[in-house]
KOLTI-938474 format. One line per field, with one value per residue (C-alpha): residue number from 1; residue in three letters; x, y, z. Coordinates in Angstrom, 1 decimal. Last residue first. Layout:
BEGIN
num NUM, ...
residuo Ala, ...
u X, ...
v Y, ...
w Z, ...
//
This chain:
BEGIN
num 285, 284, 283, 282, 281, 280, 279, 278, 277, 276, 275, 274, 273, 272, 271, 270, 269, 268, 267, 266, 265, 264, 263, 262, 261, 260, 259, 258, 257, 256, 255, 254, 253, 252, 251, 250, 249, 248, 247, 246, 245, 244, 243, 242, 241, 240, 239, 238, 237, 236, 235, 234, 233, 232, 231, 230, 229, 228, 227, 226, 225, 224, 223, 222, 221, 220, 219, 218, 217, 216, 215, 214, 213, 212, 211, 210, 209, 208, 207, 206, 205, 204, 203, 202, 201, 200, 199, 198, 197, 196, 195, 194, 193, 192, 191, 190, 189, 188, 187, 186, 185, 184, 183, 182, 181, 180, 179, 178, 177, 176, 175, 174, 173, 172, 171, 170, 169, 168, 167, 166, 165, 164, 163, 162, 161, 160, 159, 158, 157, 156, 155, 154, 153, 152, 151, 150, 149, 148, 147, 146, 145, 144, 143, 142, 141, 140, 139, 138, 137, 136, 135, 134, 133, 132, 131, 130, 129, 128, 127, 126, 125, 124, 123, 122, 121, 120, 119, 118, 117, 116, 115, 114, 113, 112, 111, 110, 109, 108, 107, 106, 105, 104, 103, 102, 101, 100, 99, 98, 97, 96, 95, 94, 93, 92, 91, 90, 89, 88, 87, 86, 85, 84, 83, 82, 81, 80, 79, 78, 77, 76, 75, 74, 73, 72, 71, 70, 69, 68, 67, 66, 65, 64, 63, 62, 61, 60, 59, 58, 57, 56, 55, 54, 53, 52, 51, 50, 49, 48, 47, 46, 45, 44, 43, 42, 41, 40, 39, 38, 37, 36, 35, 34, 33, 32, 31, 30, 29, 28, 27, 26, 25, 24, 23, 22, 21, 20, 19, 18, 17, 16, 15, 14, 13, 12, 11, 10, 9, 8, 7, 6, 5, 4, 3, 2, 1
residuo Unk, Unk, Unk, Unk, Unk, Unk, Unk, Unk, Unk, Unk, Unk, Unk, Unk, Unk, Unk, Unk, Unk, Unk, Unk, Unk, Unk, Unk, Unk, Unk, Unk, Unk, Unk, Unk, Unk, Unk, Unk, Unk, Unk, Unk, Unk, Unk, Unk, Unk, Unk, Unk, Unk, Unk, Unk, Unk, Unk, Unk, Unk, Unk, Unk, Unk, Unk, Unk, Unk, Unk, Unk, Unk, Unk, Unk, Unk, Unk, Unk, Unk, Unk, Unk, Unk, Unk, Unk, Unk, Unk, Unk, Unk, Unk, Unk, Unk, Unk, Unk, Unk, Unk, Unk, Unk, Unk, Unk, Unk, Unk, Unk, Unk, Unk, Unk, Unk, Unk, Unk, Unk, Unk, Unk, Unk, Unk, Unk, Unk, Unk, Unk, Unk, Unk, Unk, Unk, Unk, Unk, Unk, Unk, Unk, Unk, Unk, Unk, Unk, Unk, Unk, Unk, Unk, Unk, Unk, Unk, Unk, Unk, Unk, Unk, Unk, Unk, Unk, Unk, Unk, Unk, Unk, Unk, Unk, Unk, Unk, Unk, Unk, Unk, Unk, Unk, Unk, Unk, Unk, Unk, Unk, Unk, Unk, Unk, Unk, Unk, Unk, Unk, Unk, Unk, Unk, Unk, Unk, Unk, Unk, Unk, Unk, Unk, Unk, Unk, Unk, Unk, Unk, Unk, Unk, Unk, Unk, Unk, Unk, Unk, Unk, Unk, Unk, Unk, Unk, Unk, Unk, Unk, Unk, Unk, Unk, Unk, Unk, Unk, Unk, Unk, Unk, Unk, Unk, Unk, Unk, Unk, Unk, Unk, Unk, Unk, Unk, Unk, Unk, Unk, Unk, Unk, Unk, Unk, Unk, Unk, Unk, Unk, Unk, Unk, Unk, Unk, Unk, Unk, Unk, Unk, Unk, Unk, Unk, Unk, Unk, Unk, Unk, Unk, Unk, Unk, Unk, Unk, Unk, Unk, Unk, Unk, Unk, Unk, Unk, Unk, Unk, Unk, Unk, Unk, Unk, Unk, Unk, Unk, Unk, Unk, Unk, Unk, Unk, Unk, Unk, Unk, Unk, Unk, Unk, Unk, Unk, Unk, Unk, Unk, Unk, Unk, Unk, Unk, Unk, Unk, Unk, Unk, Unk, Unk, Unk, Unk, Unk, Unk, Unk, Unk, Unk, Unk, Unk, Unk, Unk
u 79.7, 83.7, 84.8, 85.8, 89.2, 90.5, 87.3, 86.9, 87.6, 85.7, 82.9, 82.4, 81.6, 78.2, 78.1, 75.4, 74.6, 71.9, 70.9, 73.2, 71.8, 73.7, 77.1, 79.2, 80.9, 79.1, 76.7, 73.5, 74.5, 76.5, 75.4, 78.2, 76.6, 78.6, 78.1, 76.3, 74.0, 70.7, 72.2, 74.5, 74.3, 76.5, 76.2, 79.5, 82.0, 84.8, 83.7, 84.0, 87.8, 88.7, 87.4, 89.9, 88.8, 91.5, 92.1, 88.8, 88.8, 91.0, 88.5, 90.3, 87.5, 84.6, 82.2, 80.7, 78.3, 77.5, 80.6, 78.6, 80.3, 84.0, 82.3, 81.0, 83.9, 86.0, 83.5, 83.2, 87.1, 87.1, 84.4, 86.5, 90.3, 87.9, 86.4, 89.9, 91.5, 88.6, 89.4, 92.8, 92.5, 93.9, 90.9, 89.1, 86.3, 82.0, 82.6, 84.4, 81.5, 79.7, 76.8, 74.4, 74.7, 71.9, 74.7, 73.4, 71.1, 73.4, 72.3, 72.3, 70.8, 71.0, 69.8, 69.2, 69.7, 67.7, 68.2, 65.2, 65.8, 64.1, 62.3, 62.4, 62.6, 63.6, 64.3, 64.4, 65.2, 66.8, 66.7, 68.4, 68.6, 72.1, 72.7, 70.5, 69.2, 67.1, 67.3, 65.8, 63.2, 61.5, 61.0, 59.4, 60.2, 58.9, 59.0, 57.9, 58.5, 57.4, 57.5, 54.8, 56.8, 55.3, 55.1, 58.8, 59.2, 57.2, 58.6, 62.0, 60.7, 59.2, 62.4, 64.1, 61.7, 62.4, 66.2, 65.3, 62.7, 65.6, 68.0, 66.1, 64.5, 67.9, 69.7, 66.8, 67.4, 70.8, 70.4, 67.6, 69.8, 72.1, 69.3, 67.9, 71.0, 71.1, 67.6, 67.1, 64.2, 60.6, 59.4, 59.9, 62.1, 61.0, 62.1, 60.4, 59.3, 58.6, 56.4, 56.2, 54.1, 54.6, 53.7, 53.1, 52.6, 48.9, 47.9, 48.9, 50.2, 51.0, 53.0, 53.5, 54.4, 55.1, 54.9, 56.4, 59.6, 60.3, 63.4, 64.0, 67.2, 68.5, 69.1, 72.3, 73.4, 70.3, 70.1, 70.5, 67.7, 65.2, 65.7, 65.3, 62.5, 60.1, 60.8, 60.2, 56.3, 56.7, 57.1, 54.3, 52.0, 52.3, 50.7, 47.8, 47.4, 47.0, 44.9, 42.3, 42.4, 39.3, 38.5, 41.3, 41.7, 42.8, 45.1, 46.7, 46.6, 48.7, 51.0, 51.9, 52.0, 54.6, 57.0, 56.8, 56.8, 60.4, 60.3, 64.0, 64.6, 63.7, 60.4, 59.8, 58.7, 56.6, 54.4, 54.4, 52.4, 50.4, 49.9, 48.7, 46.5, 44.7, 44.5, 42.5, 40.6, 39.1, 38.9, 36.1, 37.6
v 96.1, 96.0, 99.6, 97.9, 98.7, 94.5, 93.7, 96.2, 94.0, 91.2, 92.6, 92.9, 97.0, 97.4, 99.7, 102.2, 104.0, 107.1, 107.3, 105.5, 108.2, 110.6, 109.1, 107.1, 108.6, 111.4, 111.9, 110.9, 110.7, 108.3, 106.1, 103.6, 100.3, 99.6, 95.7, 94.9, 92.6, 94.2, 97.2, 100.5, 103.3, 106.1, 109.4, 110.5, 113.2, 110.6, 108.5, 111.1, 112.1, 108.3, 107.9, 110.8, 112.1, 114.3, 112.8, 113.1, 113.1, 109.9, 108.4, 105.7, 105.9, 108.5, 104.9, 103.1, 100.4, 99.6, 97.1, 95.0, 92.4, 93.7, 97.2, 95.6, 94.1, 97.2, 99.0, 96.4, 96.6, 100.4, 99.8, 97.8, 100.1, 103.3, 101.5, 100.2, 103.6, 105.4, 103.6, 104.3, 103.4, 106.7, 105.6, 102.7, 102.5, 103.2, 106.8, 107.4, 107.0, 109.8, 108.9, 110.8, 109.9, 107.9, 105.9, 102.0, 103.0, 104.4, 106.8, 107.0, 109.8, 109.0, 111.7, 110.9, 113.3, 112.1, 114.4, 114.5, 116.5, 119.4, 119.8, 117.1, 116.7, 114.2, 113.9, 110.9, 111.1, 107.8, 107.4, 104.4, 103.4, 101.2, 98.9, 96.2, 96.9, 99.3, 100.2, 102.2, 104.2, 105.9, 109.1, 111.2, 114.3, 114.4, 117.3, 117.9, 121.1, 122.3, 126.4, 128.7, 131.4, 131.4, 127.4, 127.1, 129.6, 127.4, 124.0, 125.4, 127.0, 123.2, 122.0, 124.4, 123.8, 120.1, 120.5, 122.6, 120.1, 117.6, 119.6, 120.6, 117.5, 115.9, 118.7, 118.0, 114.1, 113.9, 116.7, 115.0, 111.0, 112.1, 112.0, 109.4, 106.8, 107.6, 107.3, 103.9, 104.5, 103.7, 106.8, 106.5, 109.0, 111.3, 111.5, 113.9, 113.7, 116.0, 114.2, 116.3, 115.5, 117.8, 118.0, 120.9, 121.3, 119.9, 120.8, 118.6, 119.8, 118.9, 119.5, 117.9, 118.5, 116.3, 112.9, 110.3, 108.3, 106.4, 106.0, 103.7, 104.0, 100.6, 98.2, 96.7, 93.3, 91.2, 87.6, 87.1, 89.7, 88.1, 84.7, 86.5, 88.7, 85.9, 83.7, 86.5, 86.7, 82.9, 83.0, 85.6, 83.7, 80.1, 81.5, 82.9, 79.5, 77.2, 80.1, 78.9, 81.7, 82.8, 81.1, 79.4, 80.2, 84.0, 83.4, 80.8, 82.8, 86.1, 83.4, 81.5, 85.1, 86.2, 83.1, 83.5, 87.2, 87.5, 91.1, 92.9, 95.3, 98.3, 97.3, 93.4, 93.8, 97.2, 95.6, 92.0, 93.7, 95.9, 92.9, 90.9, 93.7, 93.5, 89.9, 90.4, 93.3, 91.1, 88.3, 90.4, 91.3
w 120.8, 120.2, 117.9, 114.4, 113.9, 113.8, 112.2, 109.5, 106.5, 108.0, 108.3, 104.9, 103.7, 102.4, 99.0, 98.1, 95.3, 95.1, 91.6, 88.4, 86.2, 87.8, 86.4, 89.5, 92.5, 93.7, 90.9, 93.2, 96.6, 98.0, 100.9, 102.7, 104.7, 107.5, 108.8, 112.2, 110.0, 110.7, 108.8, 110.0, 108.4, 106.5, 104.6, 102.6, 103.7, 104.3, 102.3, 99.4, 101.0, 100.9, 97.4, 95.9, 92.1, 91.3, 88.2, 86.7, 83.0, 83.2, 85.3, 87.9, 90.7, 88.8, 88.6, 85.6, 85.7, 81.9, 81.8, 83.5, 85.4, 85.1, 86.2, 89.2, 90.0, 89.7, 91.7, 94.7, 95.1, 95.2, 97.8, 99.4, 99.5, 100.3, 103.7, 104.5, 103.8, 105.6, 108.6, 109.6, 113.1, 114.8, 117.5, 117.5, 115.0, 115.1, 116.1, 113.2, 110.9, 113.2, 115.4, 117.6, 121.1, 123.1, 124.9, 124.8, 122.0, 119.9, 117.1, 113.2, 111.3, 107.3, 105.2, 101.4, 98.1, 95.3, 91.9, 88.8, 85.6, 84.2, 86.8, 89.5, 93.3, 95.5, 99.0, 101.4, 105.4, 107.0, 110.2, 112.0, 115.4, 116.4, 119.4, 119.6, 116.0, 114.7, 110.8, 108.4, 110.1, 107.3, 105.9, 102.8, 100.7, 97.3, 95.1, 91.3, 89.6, 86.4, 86.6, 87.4, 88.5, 92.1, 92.0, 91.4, 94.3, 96.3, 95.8, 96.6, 99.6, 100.7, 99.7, 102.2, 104.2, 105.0, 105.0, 108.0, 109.8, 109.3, 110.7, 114.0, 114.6, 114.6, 116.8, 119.4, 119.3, 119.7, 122.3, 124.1, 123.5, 126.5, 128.9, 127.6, 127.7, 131.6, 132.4, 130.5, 128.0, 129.5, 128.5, 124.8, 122.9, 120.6, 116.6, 114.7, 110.4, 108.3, 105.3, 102.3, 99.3, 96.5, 92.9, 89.8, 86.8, 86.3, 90.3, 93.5, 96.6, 99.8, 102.9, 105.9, 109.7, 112.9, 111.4, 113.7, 114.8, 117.7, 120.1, 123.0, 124.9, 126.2, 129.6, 129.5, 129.4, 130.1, 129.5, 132.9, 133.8, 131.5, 133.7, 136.8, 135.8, 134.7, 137.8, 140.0, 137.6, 138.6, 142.4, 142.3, 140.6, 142.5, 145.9, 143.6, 142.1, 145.5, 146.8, 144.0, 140.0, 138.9, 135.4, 134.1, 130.4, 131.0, 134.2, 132.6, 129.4, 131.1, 132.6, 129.2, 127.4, 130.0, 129.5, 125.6, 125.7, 126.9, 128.5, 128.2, 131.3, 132.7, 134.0, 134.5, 138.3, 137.4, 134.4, 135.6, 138.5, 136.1, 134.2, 137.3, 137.8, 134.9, 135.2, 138.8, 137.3, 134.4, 136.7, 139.3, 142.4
//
C-alpha cells in the first residue's frame, strides 16, 4: 500500500466514523499531517490511529446537540440582455440539500425546498415577461434579478432573492426564504415566538422607536408612522405582511419594501429588533 492510498484511506475511515456529526478540523488536520509528514506509518503508529480517529468522534460528539439539514444554493436558469434601451441579467436560483443532511430534517426540508424553487422560479418570469413586453414595444427598461445566501447560522438558512427594475423610475422588491435546520420547515415570523405571544406589538412598538430616533437624528428620514396624510397607516399590519430574517446575531431583522413605510426614495429599509425586546416570546433554540 503505497502512502497516498494508506492516507486516503484513513480519510475514508475518518470519513464514515465522523459522519453525521460536527468535524473539528484542528484534531483531523493534526492526524491527516502526521500521516502526511511521516513517511509510512511503524505498527506502533497504526495501533495509535484508530484510538485517535475514536478520539476524534468522541469529543465532536459531546459538543454535539443535534445533527443538522444542509442546504446550498445554485444557478438553475438566467437571462440576459443588453442593447442601447434595454438591460437584464437574471440569476434564478435553486436550493438542494446536501446528502449528508440528517434523514429526518431532509425529509421535511423537500417540500420547503420544492415550494421555494417553485416561487422563486415564478417571480423570476414574471420579470423576465416584464422585460419582454417592454422589449416588444421598444420601451426603456432595465431589470436585475440576482440572489444570495444571506445568512446561515446553527439554526437558520437564509435566501434572499433581489429584484429591480427601472423605466421611468427604479423599484427593489426583496424575497427572504428562511428555514430551520434542526426541522427543515420553511419559516414564518411567528414561527420564531411562543404561541398567543403578541409579537407584532413588540416588533411594531421598536421599530416605531427606531423611526422616531432616526427622524430626531436626521430630520431628512421620514417614515408613514404618525403622517397626518396617512392616518390609517398601522405598523403592526405592515410587519405583519413584511419579509423577515434572522442575522448571525440570533436577532430578527424586519425588511420593507420600497414605499412601505418611508418615501420611495428611502429603498428597501430594514430595522433589527434587540434581543432583548423579544426575549420573554422568543421561541428557546
Amino acid at each position: 500500500m503505497t502512502d497516498q492510498e494508506f492516507r486516503q484511506k484513513i480519510e475514508r475511515a475518518a470519513d464514515w466514523k465522523t459522519s453525521g456529526i460536527q468535524e473539528n478540523p484542528w484534531l483531523t488536520q493534526r492526524v491527516l499531517t502526521k500521516i502526511k509528514e511521516g513517511e509510512r506509518p511503524m505498527k506502533k503508529k497504526l495501533a495509535f490511529m484508530p484510538v485517535l480517529v475514536f478520539a476524534i468522534v468522541a469529543i465532536c460528539a459531546v459538543a454535539l446537540a443535534a445533527t443538522q439539514l444542509g442546504l446550498i444554493a445554485t444557478t438553475a436558469d438566467q437571462y440576459q440582455h443588453q442593447d442601447a434601451n434595454h438591460a437584464a441579467n437574471v440569476q434564478v436560483p435553486e436550493l438542494s440539500i446536501q446528502p449528508e443532511s440528517d434523514e429526518a430534517a431532509a425529509a421535511q426540508a423537500k417540500t420547503a425546498v420544492s415550494d421555494i424553487n417553485a416561487e422563486v422560479a415564478a417571480i423570476a418570469k414574471a420579470y423576465i415577461d416584464q422585460f419582454k413586453t417592454a422589449l416588444d414595444k421598444n420601451d426603456y427598461q432595465d431589470t436585475i434579478v440576482e440572489y444570495e445566501v444571506l445568512n446561515e447560522t446553527e439554526r437558520y438558512f437564509t435566501l434572499r432573492l433581489m429584484c429591480y427594475t427601472a423605466s421611468a423610475s427604479g423599484a427593489e422588491t426583496d424575497y427572504y426564504y428562511t428555514i430551520d435546520l434542526q426541522t427543515g420547515k420553511r419559516l414564518a415570523l411567528a414561527d420564531l415566538f411562543k404561541p398567543d405571544s403578541d409579537y407584532l406589538s413588540a416588533i411594531a412598538g421598536s421599530i416605531a422607536e427606531q423611526m422616531k430616533a432616526q427622524t430626531a437624528a436626521n430630520p431628512e428620514n421620514t417614515f408613514w408612522l404618525d403622517d397626518e396624510e396617512m392616518p390609517d397607516f398601522d405598523l403592526a399590519e405592515m410587519v405583519k405582511d413584511a419579509d423577515f430574517f434572522v442575522n448571525a446575531q440570533n436577532e430578527v431583522v424586519i425588511s420593507f419594501d420600497e414605499g412601505d413605510v418611508a418615501p420611495m426614495s428611502s429603498g428597501v429599509v430594514q430595522f433589527t429588533i434587540p434581543a432583548d425586546v423579544l426575549a420573554d416570546i422568543r421561541v428557546a433554540l
